[in-house]
N, C-alpha and C positions, 0 to 999 in steps of 0.2 A: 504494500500500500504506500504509495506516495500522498505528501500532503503539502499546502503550502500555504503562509500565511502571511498577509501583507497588509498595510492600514493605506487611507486614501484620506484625502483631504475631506474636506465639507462639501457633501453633498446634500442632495434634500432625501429627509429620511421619512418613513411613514405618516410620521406626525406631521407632516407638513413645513419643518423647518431644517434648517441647514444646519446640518452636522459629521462632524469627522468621523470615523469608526475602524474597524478591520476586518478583514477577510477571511476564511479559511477554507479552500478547497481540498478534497482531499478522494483520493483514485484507487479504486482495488484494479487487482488482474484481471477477474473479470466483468468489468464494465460499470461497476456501481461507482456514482461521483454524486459527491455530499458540497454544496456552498451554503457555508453560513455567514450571515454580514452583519454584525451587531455595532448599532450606532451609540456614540457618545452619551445619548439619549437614555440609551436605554431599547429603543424601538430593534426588532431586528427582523431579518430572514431569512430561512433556510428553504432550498433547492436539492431534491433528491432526486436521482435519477435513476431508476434500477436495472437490474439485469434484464430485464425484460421488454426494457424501452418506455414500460411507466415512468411518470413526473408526479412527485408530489412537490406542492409551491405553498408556504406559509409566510403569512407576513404578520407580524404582533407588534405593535406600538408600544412604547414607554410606559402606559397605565396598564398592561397587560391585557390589551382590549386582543382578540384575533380580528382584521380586518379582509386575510384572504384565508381559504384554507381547500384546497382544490387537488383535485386528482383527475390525472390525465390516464389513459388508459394507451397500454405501448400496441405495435401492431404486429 
């Protein structure tokens, strides 16, 4: 498993306002890849992608609100 972790400047985060955060993607051998990006805030989201070509996408705000929380279906 490879992973990789890096911060970015201010961008606009779920809450609506502008903030710094970090990154962490991270790759098995076979196929599954995890990004999570947790802002300054607090707000953050995680991106999974699995073996099988499913997506799951979350996105939670700073107040702990869930704003997305969705499942894609792989083909």
């Amino acid at each position: 498993m490879t992973s990789t972790i890096s911060r970015f400047d201010a961008t606009l985060a779920p809450c609506g306002h502008q903030h710094d955060g970090e990154r962490c993607v991270a790759e098995d051998d076979q196929g599954l890849v995890t990004e999570q990006v947790t802002f300054s805030c607090g707000c953050r989201t995680a991106r999974e992608e699995f073996h099988d070509g499913s997506v799951h996408h979350l996105v939670v705000n700073h107040k702990h609100k869930v704003l997305v929380d969705e499942e894609f279906r792989g083909e």
